[in-house]
Structures are given as structure tokens and as C-alpha cells.
C-alpha positions in Angstrom: -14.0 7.6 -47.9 -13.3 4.2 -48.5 -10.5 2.0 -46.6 -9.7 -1.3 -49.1 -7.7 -4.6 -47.8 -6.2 -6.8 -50.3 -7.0 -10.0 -48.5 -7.4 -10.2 -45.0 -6.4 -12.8 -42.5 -9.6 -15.0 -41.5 -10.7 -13.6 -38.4 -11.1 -10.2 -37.4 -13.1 -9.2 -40.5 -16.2 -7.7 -38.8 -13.8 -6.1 -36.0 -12.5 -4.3 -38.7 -16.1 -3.6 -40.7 -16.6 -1.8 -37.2 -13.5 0.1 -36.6 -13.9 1.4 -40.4 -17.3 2.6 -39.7 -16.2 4.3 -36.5 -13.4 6.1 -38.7 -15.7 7.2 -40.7 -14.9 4.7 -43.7 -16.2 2.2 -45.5 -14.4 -1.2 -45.8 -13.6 -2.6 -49.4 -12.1 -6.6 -49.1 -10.6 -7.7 -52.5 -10.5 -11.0 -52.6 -10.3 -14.0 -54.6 -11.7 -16.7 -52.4 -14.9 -14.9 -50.7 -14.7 -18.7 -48.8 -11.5 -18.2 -46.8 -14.4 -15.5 -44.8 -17.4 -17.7 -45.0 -17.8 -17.4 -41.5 -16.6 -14.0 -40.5 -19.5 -12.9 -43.2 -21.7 -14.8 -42.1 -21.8 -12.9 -38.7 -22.5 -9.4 -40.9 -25.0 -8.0 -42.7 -25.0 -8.3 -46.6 -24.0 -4.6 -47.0 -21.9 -4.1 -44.6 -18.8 -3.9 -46.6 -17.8 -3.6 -50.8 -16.0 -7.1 -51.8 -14.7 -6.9 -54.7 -13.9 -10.4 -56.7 -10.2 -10.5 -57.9 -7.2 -12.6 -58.6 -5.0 -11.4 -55.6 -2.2 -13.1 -56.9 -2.1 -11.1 -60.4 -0.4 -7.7 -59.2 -1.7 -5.8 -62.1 -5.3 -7.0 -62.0 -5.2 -6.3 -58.1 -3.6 -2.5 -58.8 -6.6 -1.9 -61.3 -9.1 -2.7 -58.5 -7.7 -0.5 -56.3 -7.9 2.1 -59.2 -11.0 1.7 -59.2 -12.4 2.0 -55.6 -13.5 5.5 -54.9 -12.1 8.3 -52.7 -9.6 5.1 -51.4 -8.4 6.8 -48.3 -5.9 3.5 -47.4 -4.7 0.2 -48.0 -4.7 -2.4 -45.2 -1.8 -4.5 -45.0 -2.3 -7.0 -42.7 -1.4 -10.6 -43.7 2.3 -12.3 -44.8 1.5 -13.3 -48.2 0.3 -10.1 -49.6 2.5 -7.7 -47.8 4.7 -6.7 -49.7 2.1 -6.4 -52.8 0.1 -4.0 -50.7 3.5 -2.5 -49.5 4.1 -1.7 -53.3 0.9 -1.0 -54.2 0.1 1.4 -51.3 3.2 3.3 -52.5 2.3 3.6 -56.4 -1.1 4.7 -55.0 0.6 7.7 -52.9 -1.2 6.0 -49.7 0.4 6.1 -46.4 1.5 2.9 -45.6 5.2 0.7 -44.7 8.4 1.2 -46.2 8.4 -1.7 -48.5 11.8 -2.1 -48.3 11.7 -2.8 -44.8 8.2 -5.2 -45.2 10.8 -7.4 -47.7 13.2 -7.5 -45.1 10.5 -8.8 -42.3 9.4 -11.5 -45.0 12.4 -13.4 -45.6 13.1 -15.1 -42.1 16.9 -16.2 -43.5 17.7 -12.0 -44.0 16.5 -11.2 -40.2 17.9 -13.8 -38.9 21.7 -13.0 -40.4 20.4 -9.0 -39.7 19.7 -9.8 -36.1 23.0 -12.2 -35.5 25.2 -9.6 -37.0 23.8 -6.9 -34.4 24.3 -9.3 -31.1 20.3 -9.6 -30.8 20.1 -13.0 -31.5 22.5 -15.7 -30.9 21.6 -18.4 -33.6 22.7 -18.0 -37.0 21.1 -18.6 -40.3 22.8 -20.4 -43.4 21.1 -20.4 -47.0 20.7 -23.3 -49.1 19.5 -22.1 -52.5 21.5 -22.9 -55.0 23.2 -26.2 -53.4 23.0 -30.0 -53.7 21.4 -32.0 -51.5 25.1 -33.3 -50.3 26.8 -30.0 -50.5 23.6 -28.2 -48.4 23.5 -31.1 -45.6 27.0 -30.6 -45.0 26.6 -26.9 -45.0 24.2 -27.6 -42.2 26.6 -29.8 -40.3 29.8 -27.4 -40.5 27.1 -24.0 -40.1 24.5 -25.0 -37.7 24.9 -28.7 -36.3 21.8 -30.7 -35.1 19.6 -30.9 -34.2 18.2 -27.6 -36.9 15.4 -26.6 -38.7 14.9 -26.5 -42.4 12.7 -23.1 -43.1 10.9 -21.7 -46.5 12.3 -17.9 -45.9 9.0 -16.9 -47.0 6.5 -19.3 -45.6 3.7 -19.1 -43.4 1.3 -21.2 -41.0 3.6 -23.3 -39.9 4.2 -24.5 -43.7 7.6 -25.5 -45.3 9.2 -26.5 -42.0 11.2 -29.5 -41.1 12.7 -30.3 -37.4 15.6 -32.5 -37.8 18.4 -34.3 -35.3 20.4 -36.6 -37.0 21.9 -36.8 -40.5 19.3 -39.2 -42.0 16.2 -37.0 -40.4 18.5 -34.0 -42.4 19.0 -35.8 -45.6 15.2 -36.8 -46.0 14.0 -33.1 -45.0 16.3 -31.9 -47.8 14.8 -34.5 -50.4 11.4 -33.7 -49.1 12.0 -29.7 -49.3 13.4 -30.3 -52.7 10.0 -31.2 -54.2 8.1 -28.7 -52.0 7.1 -25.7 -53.3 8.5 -23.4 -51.7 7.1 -19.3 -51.8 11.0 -18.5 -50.9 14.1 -19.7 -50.3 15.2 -22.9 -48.2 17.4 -22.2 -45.2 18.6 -23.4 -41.7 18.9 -22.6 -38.5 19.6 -23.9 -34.9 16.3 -26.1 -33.4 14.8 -23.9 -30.2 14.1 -25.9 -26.9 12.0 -24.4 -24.6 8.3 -22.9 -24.1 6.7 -20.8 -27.1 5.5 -17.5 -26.7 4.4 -14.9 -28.7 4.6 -10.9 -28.4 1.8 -8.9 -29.7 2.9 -5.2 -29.7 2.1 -2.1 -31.8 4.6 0.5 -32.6 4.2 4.1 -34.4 7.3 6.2 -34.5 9.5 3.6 -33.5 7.7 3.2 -30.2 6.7 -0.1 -29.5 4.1 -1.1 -27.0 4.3 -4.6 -25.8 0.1 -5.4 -25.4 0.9 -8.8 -24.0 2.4 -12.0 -24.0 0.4 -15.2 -25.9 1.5 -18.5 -24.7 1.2 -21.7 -27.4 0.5 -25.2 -27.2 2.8 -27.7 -29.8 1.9 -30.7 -30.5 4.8 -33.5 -30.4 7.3 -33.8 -32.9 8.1 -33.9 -35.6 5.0 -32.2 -36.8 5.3 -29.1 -33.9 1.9 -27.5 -34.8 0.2 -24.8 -33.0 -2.8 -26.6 -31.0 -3.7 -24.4 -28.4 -3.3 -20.6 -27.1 -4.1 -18.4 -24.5 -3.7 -14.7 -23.9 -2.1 -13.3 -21.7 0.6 -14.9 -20.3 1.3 -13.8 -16.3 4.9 -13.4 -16.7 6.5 -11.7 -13.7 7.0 -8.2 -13.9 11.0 -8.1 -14.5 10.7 -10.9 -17.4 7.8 -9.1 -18.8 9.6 -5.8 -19.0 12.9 -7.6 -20.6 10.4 -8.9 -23.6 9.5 -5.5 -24.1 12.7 -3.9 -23.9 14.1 -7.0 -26.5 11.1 -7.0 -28.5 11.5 -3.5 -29.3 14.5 -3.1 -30.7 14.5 -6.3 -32.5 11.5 -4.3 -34.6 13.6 -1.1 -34.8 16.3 -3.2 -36.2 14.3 -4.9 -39.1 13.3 -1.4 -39.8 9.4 -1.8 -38.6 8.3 1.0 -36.5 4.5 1.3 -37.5 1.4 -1.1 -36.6 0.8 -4.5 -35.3 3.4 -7.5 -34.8 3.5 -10.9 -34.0 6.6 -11.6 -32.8 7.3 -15.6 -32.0 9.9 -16.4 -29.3 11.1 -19.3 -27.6 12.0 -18.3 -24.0 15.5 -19.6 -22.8 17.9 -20.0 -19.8 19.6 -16.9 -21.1 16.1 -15.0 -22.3 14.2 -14.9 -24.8 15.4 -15.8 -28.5 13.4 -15.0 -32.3 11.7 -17.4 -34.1 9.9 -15.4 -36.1 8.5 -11.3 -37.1 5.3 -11.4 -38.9 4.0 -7.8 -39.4 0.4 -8.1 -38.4 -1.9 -8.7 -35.6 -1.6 -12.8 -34.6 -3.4 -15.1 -36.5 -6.2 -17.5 -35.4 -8.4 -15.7 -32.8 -5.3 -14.0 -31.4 -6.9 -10.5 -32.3 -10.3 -11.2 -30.2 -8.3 -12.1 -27.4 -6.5 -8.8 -27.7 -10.0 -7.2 -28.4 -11.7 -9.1 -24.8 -8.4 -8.6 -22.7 -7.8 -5.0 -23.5 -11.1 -3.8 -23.9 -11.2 -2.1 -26.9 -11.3 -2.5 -30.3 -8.4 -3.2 -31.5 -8.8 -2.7 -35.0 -9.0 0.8 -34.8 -5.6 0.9 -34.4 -5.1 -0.8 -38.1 -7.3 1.6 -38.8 -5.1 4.6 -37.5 -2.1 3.1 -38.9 -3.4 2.6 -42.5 -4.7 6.2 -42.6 -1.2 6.9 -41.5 -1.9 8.0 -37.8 -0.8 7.4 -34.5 -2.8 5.2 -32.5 -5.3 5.9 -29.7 -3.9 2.3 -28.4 -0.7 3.2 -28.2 -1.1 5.9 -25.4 -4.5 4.4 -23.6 -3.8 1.1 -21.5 -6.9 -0.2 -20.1 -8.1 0.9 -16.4 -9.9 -2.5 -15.6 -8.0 -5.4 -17.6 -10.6 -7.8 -19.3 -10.8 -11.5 -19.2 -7.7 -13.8 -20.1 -9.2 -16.4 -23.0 -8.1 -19.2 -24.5 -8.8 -21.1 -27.6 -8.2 -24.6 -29.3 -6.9 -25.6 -33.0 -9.1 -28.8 -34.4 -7.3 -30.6 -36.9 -9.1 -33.1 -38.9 -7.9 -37.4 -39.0 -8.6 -37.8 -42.6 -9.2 -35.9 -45.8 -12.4 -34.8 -47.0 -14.7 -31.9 -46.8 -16.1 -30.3 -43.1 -20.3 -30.2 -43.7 -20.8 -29.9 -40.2 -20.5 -30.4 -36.6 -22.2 -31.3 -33.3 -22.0 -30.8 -29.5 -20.1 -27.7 -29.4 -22.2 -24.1 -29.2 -21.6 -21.8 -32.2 
């Protein structure tokens, strides 16, 4: 039987090649940019899994592909921009897999935001700006959120289509900037967080949600506010660690996601913690390793499970004899151009 992934994030993929083959299954990774896993596969064996070559972005091209790989047992969805394809696509196909409905929902930061206001479980509101002048949408931000806010792409990722702003010039020039951005959603705002930035990594099947830990991330200065560093886990004390939990679960049953990974963003306040953002999926970066070292399994077994439509081993098994706590760094290059190398690091 053959497990197929219609793009991956860029780390992780010979975790999964393994957990696959311990399933029983055989990994098939379409792809349009074999690149994006240059390193990844350069770590595994040339047969190790099927890739097929495909414009991800064409729905009906990527639907054919999937037609086309044999005795296709499952569809793993695991990344922000193709969610809701494989959501879809998973369905037409008769494969388990999420409520598409509710993986729309989780992708437009604006929705669970208002969603999440509306229920009491988070205090900052949300306002939309589609559709508005750049005068008519900066007052909307005045009289809605007040400054200092944040201007979001309701469907963005990495960090992109985000502007920090506290004053009324910073807002005006955000606005003109976002106007010639484009954008994969819909421009929005909301109040700026102050305070330290975590991140929740659970797994949930049923509606249960395990919290595995607590990831705790390095910004740089602002304006830019980029992820620079991260280390897993965080030692928070045991009453603050069972209140994320406790808040982090039914945030996810109230968006409506009660199977597989999250990364859920928070900023943790005088009053507790507040949402910056769900992504549906195991972190990003090396987020998933650290999971893999600190817990001591393989964590990708559970995507496994889930994508087959089973509950997790994970869910029920926490480890005896913790592993290590890790931590890992975010190089950003000075200056254009293109990376042939390096020195004085180990690879």
C-alpha cells in the first residue's frame, strides 16, 4: 500500500520515509520543486520513496496523480499551503482524512480569530480590511483595534505578509505596502502581542488533545520580528504547563480540529496565555526532530496513524525516560544571491 503527500514541509521527510515503512507503506511525495528537499534526500537512499513530478498548484493535475498511484491507502496533509487541497482531495478520493471545512476555518487567521473572541477564548479581536481604502481601512484600525496592531495576510505563512505597526504613519505605510503585496488571502488586523513567544505542539484524535510540549522562540528586533532561534522544551512550572494544555485544547475543539498534529503560537501574558496563530501540522524548521530526540520516538508514525485514519500510539504512550532538550538556530543571509556552500560548521 502506498501513503502519498502532496508536498511536504522541508524537514522531516526521511522521518516519515521510516514511519511509512514501519506501517507497512510506501511513501509517494508529489512535488513540484524536488529542491525545496535537496537535503532531506540527500540523507536517503535513491529508492527509498516514489516522487512524483507535478504542478502542486494545478488542483486537477495534482488529483490525476493521486489517480494514478496504486493501492493509495492515504493522503498526508501536513503543510499550510496545500491543506485544504489535500483536505479536498482526500475527500473526492474516499480517504480518511480532516473535515475540510474545518481545515478552511484553521487557514484564515481573521475567521479564528472572530471565532475565538466570540466564544470568550481570546480577548483580542480581529477586523477585515478587504474591500476598503487605504483611508477608510486605517481608520477602521484606529476605531477597531488601536495601536499599536498588526496587519496579517489571513492566509499567510512563514512569517510572510505581516506588518507591526504603532503610530498612524507606521499604519498608513503598512497599508500602501500590503496593497502591492500579494497576498494568498485576505488583509486584516489585530491587536500587537507583548510578551515571550511560545509555541504548543500537541496531537489530538477524538477530540483529545495531548499537549507534547512547550517550544520557546527567539525574535529578532522590530520591525522585522522573525523567528531566529528555538528550543524544545520549555520547563514551564507544572500549574502554567497544565493551564496551556487545558487552553490549548479547547481552542482546537473550537476551530473544529480534533485529529493530528498542531502548532499552536502563543504569546504568554499577565493574564495567560493568548493565540497568535493554529497551523494544523507538526512545527516547521527542525521543530519535529526535537519532538522526535525529546520524546523518543518517532514521531511521524503518528502522521502516519492519523492519515490512515487511526488513533495514535503517541497519544496514549508518554515516554518513561524523557530525552534531551535541543535547540536550533535560523541563519539568514546579508545579501542576495545564491548559497554554494559553507565552512566551519559540522554537517
Amino acid at each position: 500500500m502506498t501513503i502519498a503527500a502532496l508536498e511536504l514541509l522541508s524537514f522531516g521527510v526521511g522521518r516519515l520515509v521510516e514511519a511509512a515503512a514501519t506501517a507497512g507503506h510506501r511513501l509517494c511525495l508529489l512535488t513540484s520543486d524536488r529542491g525545496v528537499y535537496r537535503h532531506e534526500l540527500a540523507h536517503l537512499p535513491p529508492d527509498a520513496l516514489d516522487i512524483v513530478d507535478v504542478d502542486t498548484l494545478d488542483t486537477t493535475a495534482s488529483a490525476a496523480a493521486l489517480a494514478a498511484v496504486p493501492d493509495l491507502a492515504g493522503l498526508v496533509n501536513s503543510t499550510d499551503t496545500f491543506g485544504v487541497v489535500a483536505a479536498d482531495l482526500a475527500a473526492d478520493l474516499g480517504l480518511p482524512g480532516p473535515d475540510p471545512a474545518a481545515v478552511r476555518l484553521v487557514r484564515d487567521k481573521s475567521r479564528v480569530r472572530a471565532l475565538l473572541h466570540d466564544r470568550g477564548l481570546s480577548r483580542l479581536p480581529a477586523r477585515p480590511l478587504d474591500g476598503l481604502d487605504r483611508d477608510a481601512a486605517a481608520a477602521a484600525v484606529l476605531a477597531a483595534i488601536g495601536l499599536p496592531a498588526v496587519l496579517k495576510d489571513t492566509a499567510g505563512t512563514s512569517s510572510r505578509g505581516v506588518w507591526l505597526v504603532r503610530d498612524e504613519p507606521a499604519l498608513r505605510a503598512a497599508l500602501a505596502e500590503a496593497a502591492d503585496t500579494p497576498l494568498r488571502g485576505r488583509l486584516f488586523a489585530e491587536p500587537l502581542l507583548a510578551g515571550p513567544l511560545y509555541s504548543a505542539e500537541t496531537l489530538s484524535w477524538a477530540g483529545r488533545t495531548r499537549l507534547l510540549g512547550v517550544c520557546g522562540r527567539l525574535l529578532s528586533p522590530q520591525p522585522a520580528a522573525r523567528e531566529e532561534a528555538a528550543a524544545f522544551p520549555v520547563a514551564l512550572p507544572a500549574p502554567e504547563a497544565t493551564r496551556v494544555a487545558e487552553w490549548v485544547g479547547r481552542l482546537l475543539a473550537a476551530v473544529g480540529h480534533d485529529a493530528g498534529f498542531a502548532h499552536v503560537e502563543f504569546v504568554l501574558t499577565a493574564d495567560g496565555p493568548e493565540l497568535v496563530e493554529i497551523n494544523r501540522r507538526i512545527g516547521g524548521a527542525l521543530v519535529g526532530e526535537a519532538l522526535c530526540r525529546r520524546l523518543g520516538v518517532n514521531i511521524y508514525e503518528a502522521l502516519v496513524d492519523t492519515t490512515l485514519g487511526r488513533r495514535p500510539a503517541l497519544l496514549d504512550a508518554p515516554p518513561d525516560d524523557p530525552g534531551p532538550a535541543t535547540g536550533f538556530v535560523l541563519v539568514y543571509p546579508d545579501r542576495a544571491g545564491t548559497l554554494t556552500g559553507w565552512t566551519g560548521l559540522d554537517t
